[in-house]
Rosetta silent file (secondary structure, phi, psi, omega in degrees, C-alpha in Angstrom):
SEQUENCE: XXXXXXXXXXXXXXXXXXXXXXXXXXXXXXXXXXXXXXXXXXXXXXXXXXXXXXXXXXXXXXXXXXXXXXXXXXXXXXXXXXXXXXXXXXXXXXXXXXXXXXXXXXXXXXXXXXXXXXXXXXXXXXXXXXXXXXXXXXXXXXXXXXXXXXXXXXXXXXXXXXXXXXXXXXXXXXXXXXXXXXXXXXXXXXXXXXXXXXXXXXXXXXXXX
SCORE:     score description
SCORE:     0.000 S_00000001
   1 L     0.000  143.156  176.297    0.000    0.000    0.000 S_00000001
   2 E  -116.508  120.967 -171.536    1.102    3.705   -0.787 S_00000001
   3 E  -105.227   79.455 -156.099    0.676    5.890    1.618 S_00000001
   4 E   -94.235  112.320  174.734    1.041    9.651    0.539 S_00000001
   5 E  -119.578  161.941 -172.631    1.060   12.329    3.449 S_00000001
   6 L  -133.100  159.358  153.572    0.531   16.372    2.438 S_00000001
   7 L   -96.421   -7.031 -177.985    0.183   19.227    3.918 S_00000001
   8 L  -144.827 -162.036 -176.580   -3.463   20.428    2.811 S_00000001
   9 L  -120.799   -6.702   82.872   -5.729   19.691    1.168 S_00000001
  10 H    59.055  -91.024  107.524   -5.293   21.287   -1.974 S_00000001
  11 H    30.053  -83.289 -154.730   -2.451   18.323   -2.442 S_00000001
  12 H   -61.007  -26.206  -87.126   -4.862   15.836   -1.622 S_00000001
  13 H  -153.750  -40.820  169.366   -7.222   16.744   -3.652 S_00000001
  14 L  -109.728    6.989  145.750   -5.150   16.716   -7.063 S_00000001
  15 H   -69.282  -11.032 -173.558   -3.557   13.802   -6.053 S_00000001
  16 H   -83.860   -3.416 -157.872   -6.752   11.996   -5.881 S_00000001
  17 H  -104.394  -39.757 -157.963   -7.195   12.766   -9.191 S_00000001
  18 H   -79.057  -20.333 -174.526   -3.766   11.988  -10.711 S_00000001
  19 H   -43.937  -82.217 -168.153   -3.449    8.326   -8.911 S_00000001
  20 H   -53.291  -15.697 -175.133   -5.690    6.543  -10.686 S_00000001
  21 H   -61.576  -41.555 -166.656   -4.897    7.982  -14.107 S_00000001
  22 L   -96.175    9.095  176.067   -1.327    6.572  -13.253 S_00000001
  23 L  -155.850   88.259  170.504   -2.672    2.978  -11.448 S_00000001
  24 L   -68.167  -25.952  163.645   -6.003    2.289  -13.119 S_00000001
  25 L   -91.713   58.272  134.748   -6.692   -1.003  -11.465 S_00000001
  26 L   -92.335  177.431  157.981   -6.165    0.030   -8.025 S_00000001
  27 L  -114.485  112.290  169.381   -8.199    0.553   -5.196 S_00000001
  28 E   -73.226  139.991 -173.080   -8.490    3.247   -3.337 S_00000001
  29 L   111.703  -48.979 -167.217   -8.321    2.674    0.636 S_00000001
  30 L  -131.453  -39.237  133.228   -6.698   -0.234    0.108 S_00000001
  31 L   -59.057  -36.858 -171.251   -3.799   -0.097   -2.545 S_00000001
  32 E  -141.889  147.373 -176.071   -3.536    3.705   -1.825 S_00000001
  33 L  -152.716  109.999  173.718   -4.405    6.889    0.570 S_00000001
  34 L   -75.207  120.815  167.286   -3.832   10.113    0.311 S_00000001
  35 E  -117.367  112.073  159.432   -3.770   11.735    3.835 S_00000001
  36 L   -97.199  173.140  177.756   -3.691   15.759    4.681 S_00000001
  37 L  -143.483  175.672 -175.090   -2.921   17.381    7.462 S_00000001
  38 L   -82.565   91.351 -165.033   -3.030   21.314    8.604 S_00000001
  39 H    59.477  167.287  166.271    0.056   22.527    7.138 S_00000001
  40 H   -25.196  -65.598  179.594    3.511   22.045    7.461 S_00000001
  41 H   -41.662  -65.466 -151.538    3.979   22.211   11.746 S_00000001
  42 H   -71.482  -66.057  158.343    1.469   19.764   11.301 S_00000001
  43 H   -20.840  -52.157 -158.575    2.622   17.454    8.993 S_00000001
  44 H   -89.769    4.555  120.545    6.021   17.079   10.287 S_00000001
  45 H    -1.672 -116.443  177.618    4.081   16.280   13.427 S_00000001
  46 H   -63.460    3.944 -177.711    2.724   13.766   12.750 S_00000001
  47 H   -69.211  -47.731  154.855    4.868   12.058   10.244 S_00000001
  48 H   -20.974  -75.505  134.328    6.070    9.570   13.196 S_00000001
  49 H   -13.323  -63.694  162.246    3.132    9.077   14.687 S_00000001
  50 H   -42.383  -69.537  178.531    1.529    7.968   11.525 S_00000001
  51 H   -62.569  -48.211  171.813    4.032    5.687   10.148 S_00000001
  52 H   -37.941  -46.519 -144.601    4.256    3.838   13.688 S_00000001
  53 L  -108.740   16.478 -175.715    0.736    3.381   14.364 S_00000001
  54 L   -90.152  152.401  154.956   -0.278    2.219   10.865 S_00000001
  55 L   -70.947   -7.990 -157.210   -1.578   -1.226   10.507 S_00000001
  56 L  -134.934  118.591  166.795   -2.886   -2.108    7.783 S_00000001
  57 L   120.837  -16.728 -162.564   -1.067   -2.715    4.185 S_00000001
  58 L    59.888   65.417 -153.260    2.572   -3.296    4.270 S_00000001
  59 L  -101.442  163.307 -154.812    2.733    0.372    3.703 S_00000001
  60 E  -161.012  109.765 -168.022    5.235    2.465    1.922 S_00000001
  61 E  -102.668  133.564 -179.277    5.226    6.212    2.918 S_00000001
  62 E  -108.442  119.580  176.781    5.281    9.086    0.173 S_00000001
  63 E  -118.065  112.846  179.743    5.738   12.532    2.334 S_00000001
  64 E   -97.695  125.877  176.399    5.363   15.640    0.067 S_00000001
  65 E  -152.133  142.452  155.355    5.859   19.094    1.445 S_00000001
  66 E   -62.770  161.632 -171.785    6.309   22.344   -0.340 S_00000001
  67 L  -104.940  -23.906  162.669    9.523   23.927   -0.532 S_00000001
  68 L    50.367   18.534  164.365    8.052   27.536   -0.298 S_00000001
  69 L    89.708   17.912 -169.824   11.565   29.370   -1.341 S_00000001
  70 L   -92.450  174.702 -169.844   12.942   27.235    1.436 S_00000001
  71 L   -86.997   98.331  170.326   16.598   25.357    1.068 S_00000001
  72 H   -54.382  -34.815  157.723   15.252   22.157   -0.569 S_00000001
  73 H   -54.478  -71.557  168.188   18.184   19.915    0.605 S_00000001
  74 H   -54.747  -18.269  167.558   17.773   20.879    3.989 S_00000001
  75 H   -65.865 -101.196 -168.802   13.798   20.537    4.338 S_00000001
  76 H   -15.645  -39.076 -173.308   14.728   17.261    2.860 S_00000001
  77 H   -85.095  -41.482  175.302   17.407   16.101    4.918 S_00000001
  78 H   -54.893 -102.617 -177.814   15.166   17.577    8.054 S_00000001
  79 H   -34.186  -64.966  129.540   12.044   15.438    6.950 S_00000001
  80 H     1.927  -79.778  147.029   14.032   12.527    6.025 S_00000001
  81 H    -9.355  -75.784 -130.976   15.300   12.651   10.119 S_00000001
  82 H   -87.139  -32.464  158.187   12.104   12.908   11.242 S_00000001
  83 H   -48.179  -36.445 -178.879   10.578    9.692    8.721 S_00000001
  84 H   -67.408  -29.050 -164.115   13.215    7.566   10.427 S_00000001
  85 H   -61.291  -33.973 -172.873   11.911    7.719   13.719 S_00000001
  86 H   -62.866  -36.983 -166.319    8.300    5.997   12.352 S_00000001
  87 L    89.677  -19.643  137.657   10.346    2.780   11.029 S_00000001
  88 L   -14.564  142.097  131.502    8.773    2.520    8.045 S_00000001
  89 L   -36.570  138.493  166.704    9.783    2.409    4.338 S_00000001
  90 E   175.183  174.983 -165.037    9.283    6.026    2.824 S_00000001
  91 E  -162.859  132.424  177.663   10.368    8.786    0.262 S_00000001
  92 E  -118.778  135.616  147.539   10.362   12.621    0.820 S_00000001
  93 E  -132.772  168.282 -176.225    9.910   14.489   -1.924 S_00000001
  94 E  -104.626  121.281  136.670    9.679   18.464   -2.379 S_00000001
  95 E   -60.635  117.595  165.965    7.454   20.745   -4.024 S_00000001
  96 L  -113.622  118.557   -4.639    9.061   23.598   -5.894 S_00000001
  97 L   -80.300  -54.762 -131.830    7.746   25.979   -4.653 S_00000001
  98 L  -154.563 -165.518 -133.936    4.191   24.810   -4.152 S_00000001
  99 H  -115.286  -35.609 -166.792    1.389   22.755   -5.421 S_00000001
 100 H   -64.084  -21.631  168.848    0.350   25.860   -7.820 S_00000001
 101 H   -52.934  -48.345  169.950    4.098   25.178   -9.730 S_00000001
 102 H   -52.772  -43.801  176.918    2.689   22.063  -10.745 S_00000001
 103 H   -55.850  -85.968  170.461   -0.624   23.695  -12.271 S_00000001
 104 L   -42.637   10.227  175.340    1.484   26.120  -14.161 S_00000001
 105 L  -114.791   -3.571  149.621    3.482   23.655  -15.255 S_00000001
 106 L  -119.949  120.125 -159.911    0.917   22.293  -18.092 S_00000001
 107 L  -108.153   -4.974  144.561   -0.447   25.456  -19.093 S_00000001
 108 L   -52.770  -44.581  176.534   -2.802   23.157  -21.748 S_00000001
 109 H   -46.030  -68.489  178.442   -4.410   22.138  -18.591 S_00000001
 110 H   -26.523  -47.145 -144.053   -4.665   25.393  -17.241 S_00000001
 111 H   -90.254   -7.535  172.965   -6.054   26.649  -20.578 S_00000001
 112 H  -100.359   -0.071  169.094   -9.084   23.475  -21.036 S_00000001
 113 H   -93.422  -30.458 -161.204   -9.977   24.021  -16.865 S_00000001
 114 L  -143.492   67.918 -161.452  -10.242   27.892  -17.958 S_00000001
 115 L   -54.761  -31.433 -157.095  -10.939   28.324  -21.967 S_00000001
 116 L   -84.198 -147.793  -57.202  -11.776   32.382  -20.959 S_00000001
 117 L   -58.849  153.418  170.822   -8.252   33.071  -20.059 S_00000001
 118 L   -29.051  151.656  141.179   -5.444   35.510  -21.782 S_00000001
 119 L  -108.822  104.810 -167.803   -3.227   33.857  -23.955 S_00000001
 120 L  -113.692   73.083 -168.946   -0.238   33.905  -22.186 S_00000001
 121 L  -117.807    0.613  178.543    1.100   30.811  -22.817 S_00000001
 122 L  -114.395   35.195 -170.350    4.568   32.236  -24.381 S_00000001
 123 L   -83.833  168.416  134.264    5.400   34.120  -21.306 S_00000001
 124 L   -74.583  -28.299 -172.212    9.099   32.643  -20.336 S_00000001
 125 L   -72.165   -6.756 -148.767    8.747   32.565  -16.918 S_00000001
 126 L  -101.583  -10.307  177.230    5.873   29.709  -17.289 S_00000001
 127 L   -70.657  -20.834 -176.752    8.702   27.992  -18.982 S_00000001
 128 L  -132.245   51.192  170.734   10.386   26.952  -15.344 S_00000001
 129 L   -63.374   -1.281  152.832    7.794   27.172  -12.719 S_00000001
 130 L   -58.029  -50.119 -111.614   10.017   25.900   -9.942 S_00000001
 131 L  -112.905  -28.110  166.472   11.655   29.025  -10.093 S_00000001
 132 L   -41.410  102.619  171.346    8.085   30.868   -9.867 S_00000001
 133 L   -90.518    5.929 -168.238    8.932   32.453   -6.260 S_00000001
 134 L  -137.677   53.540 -123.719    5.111   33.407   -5.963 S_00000001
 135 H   -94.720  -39.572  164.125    3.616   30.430   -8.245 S_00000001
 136 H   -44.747  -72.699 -158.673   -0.538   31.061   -5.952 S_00000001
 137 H   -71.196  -15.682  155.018   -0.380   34.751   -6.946 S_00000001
 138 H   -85.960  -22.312  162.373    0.380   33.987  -10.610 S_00000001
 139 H   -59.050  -46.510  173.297   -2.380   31.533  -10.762 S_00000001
 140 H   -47.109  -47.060  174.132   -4.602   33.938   -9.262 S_00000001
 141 L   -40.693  -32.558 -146.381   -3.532   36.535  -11.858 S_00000001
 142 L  -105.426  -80.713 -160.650   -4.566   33.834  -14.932 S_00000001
 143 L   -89.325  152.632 -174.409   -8.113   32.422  -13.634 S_00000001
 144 L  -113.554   91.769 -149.659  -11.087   33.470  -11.803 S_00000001
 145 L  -155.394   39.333 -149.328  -10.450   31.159   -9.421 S_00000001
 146 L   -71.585   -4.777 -154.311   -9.729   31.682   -5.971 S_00000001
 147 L  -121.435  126.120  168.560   -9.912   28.715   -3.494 S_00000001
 148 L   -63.015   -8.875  154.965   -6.890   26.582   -4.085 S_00000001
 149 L   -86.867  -21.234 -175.348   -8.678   23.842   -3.930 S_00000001
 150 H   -82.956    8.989 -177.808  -11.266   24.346   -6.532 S_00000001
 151 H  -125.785    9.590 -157.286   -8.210   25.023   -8.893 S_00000001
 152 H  -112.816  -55.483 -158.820   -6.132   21.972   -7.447 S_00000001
 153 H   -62.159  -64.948 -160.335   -9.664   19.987   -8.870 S_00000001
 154 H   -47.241  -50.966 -166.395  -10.080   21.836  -11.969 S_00000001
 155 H   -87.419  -49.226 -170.840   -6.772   22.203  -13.750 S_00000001
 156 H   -50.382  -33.096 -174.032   -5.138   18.529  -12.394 S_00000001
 157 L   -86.317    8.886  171.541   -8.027   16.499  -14.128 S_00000001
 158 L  -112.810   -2.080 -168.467   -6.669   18.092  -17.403 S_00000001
 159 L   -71.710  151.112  176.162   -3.190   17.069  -16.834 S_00000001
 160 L   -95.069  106.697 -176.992   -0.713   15.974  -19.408 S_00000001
 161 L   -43.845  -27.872 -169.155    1.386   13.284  -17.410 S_00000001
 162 L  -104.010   -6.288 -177.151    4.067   13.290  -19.834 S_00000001
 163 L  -143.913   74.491  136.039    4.570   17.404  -20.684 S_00000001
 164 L   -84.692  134.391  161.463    4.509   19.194  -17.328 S_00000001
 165 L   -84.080   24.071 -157.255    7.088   21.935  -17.285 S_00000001
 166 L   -93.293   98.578 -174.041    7.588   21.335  -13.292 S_00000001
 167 H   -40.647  -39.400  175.948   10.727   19.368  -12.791 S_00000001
 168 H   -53.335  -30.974 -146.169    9.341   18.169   -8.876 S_00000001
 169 H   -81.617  -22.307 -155.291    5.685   17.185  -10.364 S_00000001
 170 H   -76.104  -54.607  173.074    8.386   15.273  -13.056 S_00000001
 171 H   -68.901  -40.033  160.443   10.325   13.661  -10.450 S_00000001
 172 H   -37.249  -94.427 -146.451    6.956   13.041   -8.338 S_00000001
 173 L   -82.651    9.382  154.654    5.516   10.782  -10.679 S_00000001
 174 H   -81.913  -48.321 -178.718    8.655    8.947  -11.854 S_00000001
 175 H   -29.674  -78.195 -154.287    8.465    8.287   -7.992 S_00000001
 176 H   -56.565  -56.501  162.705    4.985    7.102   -8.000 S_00000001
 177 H   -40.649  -22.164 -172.819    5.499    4.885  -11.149 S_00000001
 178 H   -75.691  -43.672 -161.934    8.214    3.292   -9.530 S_00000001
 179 H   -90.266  -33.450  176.156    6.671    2.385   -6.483 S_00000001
 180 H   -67.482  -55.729  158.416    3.353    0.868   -8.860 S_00000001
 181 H   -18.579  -94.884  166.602    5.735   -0.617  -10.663 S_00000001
 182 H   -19.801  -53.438 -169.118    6.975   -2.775   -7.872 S_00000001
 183 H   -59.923  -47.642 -151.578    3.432   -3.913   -6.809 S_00000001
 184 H   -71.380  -35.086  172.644    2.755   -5.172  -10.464 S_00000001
 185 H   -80.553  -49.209 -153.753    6.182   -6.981  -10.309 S_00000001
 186 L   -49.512 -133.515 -172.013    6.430   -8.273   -6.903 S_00000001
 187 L  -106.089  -37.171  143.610    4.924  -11.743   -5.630 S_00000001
 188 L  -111.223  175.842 -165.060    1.326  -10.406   -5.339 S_00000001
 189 L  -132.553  126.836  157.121   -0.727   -8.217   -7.746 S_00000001
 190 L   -79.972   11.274 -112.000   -3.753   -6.332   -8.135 S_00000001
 191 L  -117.459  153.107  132.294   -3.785   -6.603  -11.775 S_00000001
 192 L   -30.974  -61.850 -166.724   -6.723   -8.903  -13.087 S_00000001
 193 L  -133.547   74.103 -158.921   -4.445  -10.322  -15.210 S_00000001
 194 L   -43.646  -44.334 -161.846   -0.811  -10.730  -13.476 S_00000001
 195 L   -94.006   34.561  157.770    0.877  -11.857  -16.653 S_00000001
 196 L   -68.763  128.570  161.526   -0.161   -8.438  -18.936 S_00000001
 197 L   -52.970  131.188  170.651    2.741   -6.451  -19.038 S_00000001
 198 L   -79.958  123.628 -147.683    3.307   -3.225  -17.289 S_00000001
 199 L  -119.183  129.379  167.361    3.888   -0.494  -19.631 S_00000001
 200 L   -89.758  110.481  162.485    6.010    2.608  -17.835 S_00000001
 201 L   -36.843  173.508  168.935    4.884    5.854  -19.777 S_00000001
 202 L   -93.573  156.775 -175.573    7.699    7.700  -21.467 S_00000001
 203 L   -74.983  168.282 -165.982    9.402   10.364  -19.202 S_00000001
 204 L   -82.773  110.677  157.436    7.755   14.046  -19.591 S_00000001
 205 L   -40.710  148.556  169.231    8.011   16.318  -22.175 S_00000001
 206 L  -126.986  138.522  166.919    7.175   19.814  -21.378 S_00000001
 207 L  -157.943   22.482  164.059    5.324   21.327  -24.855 S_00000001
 208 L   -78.855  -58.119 -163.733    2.872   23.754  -23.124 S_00000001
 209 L  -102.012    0.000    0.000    5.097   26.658  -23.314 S_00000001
């Protein structure tokens, strides 16, 4: 089981969307669970806690926190610490900066969640949206759209898996393949039909901008 912890819900919310696209025969709840919590403090809380008490699954912990213009090694090395204490299997990875860097990083998405928008899709800056130190307040700028979650829903359920310009969302979901990957090889399977072949997408293109 893959166990995915966030910090909001926002996160959770467009992760719920992209799992199955990228494990169609799973089950949620029982291959996989997205769990938020109330921000950062709170996350890195409870990331101990969690992993200790869980029960159920053989579990495998994914812990995603934004990087928020913060020193991405050290957040990393810092979370990383605080995963060992649970005992668990697990992988930290960082958003850069934020969840809206991802959005802006298929700006096709962007533009079939929100057909009325400018077309600013030849901007440069939209070409590297890690680098985006305020990545909310340019989404806010593009769509009339305000609650990060209802824009977490909208634009993620448009995404192109293979041409985000976000390098993290890039590195996310080579993660996430990796770890499906495994189940479909290992000794059991959720597959219908263990011996169909697993097909790994090609790595991601960016061709929005």
């Amino acid at each position: 089981m893959i166990v995915l912890l966030t910090e909001e819900k926002s996160m959770k919310e467009c992760l719920e969307i992209l799992i199955p696209r990228l494990w169609p025969d799973s089950i949620p709840g029982k291959d996989w669970i997205v769990l938020s919590f109330q921000g950062k403090n709170d996350l890195e809380k409870s990331i101990p806690k969690k992993m200790r008490s869980w029960n159920y699954g053989n579990p495998h912990f994914i812990i995603l926190r934004d990087n928020d213009g913060g020193d991405c090694f050290a957040m990393k090395r810092r979370l990383r610490d605080i995963a060992q204490r649970g005992n668990r299997p697990f992988q930290v990875r960082i958003v850069c900066q934020e969840l809206e860097s991802w959005l802006l990083g298929d700006f096709d998405a962007i533009k079939r969640a929100y057909p009325r928008i400018a077309a600013v899709s030849n901007r440069p800056k939209f070409r590297n949206p890690d680098a985006l130190t305020n990545p909310s307040q340019q989404l806010d700028s593009l769509v009339n759209e305000r609650t990060k979650i209802g824009r977490a829903k909208n634009i993620s359920q448009h995404f192109d898996l293979n041409a985000n310009c976000s390098k993290s969302f890039n590195v996310f979901v080579a993660t996430l393949r990796a770890e499906i990957r495994k189940r479909h090889l290992g000794p059991s399977t959720h597959r219908q039909n263990p011996r169909a072949p697993f097909h790994t997408p090609p790595l991601a293109r960016c061709t929005s901008v």
